[in-house]
N, C-alpha and C positions, 0 to 999 in steps of 0.2 A: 504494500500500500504506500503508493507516494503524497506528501501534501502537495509537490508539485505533479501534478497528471503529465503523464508523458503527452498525451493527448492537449493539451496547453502548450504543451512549446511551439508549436507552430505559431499557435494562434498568436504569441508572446511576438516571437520572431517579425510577423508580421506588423503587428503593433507596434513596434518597435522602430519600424523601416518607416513607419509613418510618423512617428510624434514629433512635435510639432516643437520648435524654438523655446524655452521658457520666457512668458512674458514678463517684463517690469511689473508693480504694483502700478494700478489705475487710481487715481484722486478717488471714488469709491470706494477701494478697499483701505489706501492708506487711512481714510477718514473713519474706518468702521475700525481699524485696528486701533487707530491712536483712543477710540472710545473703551475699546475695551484696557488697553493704558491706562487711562484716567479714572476706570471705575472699578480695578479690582486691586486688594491691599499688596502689591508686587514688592513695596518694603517689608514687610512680614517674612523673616530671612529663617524662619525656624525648620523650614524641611533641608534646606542647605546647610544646615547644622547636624541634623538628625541623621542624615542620607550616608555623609562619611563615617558615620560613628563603627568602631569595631576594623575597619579597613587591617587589612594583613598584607595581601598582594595582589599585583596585579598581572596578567601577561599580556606584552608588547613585543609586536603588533597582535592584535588582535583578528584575524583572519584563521577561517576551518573552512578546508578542505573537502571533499570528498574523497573516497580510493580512486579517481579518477582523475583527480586536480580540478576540480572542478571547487568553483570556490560555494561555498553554503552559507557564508555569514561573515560580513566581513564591518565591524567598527570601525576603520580606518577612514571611509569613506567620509563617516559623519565627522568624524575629530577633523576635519579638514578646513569644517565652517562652523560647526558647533562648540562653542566653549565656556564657562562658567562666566567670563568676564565679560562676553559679547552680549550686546544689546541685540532686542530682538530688529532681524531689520523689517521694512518696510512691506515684506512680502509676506510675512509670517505675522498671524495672531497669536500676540505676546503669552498669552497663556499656555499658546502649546509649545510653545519657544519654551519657555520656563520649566512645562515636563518633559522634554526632549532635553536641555540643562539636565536633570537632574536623573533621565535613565542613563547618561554618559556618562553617572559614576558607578563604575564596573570595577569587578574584580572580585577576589576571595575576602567574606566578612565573617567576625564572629560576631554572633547575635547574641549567644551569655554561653556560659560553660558548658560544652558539649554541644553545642549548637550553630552550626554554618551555615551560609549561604553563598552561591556564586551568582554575579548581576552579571547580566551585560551579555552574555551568551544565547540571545534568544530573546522572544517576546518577554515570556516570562521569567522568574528566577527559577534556580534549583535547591532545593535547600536537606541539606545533611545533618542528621541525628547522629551523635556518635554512642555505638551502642558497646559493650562488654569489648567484642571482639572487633565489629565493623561497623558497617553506615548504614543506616536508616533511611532510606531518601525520597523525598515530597515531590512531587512534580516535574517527573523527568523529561522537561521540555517537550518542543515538538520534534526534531531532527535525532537520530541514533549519532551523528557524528558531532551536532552542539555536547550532547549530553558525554558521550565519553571524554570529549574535552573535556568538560568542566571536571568530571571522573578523576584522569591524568594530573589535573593541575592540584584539585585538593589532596592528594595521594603523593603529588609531589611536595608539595608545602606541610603537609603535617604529617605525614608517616602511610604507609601502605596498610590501606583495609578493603577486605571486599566487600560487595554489598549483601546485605542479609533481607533486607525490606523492601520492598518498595510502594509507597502510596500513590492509587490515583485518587487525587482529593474531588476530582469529579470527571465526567464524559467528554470534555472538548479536548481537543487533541493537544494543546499546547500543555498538556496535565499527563500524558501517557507517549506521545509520540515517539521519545527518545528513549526507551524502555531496555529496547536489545542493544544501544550504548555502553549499557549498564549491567547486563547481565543477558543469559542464554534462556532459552526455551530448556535447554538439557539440566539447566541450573536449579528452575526453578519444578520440573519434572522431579529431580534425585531428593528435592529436599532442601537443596542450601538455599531458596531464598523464597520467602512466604510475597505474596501481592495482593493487597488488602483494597478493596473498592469498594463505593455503597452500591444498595442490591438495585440491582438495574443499569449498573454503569455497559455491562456487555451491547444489552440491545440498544442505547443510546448512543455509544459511543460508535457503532457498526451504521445506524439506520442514518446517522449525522453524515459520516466521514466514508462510507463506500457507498449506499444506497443514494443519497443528494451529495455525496463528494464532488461529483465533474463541474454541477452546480454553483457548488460552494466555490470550488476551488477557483473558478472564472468571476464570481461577484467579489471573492478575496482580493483577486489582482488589483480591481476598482479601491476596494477599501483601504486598502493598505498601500497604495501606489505601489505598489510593485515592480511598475514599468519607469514611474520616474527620474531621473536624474538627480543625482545625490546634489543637492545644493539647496540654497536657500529660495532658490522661488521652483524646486521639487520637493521629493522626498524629503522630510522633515522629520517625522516621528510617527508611530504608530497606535500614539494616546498610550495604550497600557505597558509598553516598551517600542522600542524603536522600529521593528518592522518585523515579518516571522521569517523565521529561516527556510533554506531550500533543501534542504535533506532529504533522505530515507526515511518517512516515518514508520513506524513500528507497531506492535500492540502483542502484548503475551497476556493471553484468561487471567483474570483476577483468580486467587485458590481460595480467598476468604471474603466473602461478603459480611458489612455491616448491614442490618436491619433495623435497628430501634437505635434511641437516642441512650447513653449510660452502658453501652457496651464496653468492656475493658480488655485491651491485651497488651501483653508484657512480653517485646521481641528485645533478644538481646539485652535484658534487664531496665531495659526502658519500658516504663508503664505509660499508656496511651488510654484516655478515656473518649470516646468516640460522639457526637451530637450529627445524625440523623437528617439531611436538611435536602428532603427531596422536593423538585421544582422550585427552586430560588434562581440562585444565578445559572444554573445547569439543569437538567431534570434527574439529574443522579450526584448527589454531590454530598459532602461530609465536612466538619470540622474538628481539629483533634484538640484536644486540652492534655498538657504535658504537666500533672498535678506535680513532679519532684523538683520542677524547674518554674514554674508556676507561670509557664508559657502557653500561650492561646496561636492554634494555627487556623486562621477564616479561610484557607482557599482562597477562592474568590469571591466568597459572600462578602468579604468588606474590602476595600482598595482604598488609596488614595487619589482616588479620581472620581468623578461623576461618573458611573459606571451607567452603559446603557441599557436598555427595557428591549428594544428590537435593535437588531445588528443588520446591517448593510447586506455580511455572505450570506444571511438564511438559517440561520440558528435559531431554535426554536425561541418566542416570544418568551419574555419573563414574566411570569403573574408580580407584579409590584409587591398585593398585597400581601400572597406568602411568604414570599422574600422579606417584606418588614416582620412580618407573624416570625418566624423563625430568628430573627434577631432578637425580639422582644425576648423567645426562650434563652438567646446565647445572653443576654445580659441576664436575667432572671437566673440563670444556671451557675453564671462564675460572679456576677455581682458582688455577692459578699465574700468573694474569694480575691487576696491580693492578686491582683495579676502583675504581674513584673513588664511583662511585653506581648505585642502584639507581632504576629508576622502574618505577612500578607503574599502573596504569588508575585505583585509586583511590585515595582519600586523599594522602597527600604521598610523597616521595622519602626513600630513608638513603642515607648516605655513610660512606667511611673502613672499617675494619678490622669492623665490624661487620654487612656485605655476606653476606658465607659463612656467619656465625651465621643469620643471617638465613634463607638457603633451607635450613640444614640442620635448624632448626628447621621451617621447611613442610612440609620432604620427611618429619621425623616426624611431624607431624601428618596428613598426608594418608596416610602408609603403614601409622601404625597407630594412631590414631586411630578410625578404622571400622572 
């Protein structure tokens, strides 16, 4: 299964032979962007404080391959015109300037004791448990060759472990894609690696990404500019990370389904209690609470973005209101529980007393909001 259809390259190729000069900003757009300038708190410097926190390393350049040399993912492109210092120009709406700033900071993070994450490899993060023996790991991108990078680099940076876990914390691809990265079909056959998904992820994730994949995959290119020109009046950002990679996607059966909210298991001495949250932002989705580290993982039930209801490729519609209904239980559920930190699929992590602001802000965005 590819996310790029073979079947698209032509169409790409052709697309491509045609497009069209990038134009300057029009007095229209310069006038709608300087509004959005003027009306949103862009001094408010707290996520560019947050975002670097934990930093360990990074690898430069930033370009993955295929077996073929074929490039899947290349950062270099963006660092070219994107940078922390640079205002947004005239072509770009500062606010998406400002999260495209802030997915450019990539690299190996620790998030608190025993717990990692890599930015910058793909739409979304990948993030590592470390368990007894080996790694735990949340959201194995979309692309098998993002994900073994990231694999390689945190194995290079803190020591050699294999994977024992692996979550999909829901059915969209960019949550399982990069699976055989990380581990074999024979792997997880013998024993050595358990793969935990909530119940329903098989047929959602199948009916989404091969049944309307050809679909998807052609309304993605639109979405995501795909075809664009890396610069400042193209390609820009992808809102939830910088754009999706072009990889091998993957997919190996879940062995363990969750079904109810309060389910517990204990991989590799790591205790995981599990919260149930079917049709929110996915139609098969989960979030785990880490009680020994008193860490909360949303998936993608919470972001740091305005997260959308309907999506451009064809992704099933989000019901708003169970997506707020199921926040109401995540706060109702760890409320009175310190949480130390929140981590999210994209962008970076919060911490401390501003956790709960945090979802109950979401949960009004998403309840009424639409």
């Amino acid at each position: 299964m590819r996310y790029t259809l073979v079947a698209l390259l032509g169409i790409m190729t052709v697309f491509n032979s045609y497009a069209q000069e990038s134009k300057p900003a029009s007095e229209a757009t310069k006038a709608a962007n300087q509004q959005v300038q003027n009306s949103l708190p862009f001094s408010n410097k707290q996520d560019f404080e947050d975002a670097p926190k934990g930093f360990i390393a990074k690898e430069e350049p930033l370009t993955i391959k295929d077996a073929k040399g074929n490039v899947v993912w290349d950062l270099e492109e963006y660092k070219k015109y994107i940078g922390l210092d640079k205002a947004a120009p005239d072509t770009v709406n500062p606010s998406l300037w400002r999260n495209a700033q802030l997915n450019m900071i990539n690299g190996l993070f620790k998030v608190t004791d025993g717990i990692y994450q890599i930015r910058g490899y793909d739409l979304s993060n990948i993030t590592f448990i470390e368990g007894k023996t080996g790694w735990i790991v949340f959201a194995p991108l979309i692309s098998q060759e993002t994900a073994k990078a990231a694999l390689d680099f945190i194995n290079k940076e803190l020591g050699e472990r294999p994977v024992v876990a692996i979550i999909y914390s829901h059915s969209h691809i960019d949550h399982f894609g990069g699976v055989k990265g990380l581990v074999t079909d024979k792997d997880v056959e013998d024993g050595k690696v358990v793969v935990i998904a909530s119940d329903g992820f098989t047929e959602h994730a199948v009916s989404e990404n091969v049944i309307a994949g050809n679909a998807m995959g052609r309304r993605a290119i639109y979405m995501y500019g795909a075809l664009l020109p890396r610069n400042a009046s193209g390609g820009v950002n992808g809102g939830l990370g910088q754009t999706t990679s072009t990889g091998m996607a993957t997919l190996i059966k879940p062995t363990d389904l969750i079904k109810e909210t309060g389910e517990v298991r204990t991989i590799d001495g790591v205790k995981m209690v599990f919260q149930f949250t079917p049709g929110t932002e996915a139609p098969a989705e989960i979030n785990t609470w880490f009680p020994e580290k008193k860490a909360l993982w949303m998936a993608e039930n919470s972001t740091n973005t305005m997260h959308n209801i309907l999506t451009l490729r064809g992704a099933q519609v989000r019901d708003a209101l169970k997506w707020a209904t199921y926040l109401n239980e995540t706060i109702e559920l760890w409320v009175v529980t310190p949480i130390d930190l929140l981590m999210v699929k994209f962008t970076f992590y919060k911490r401390s007393n501003n956790l709960i602001v945090h979802l109950f802000a979401f949960r009004k965005t998403n309840g009424f909001s639409y």
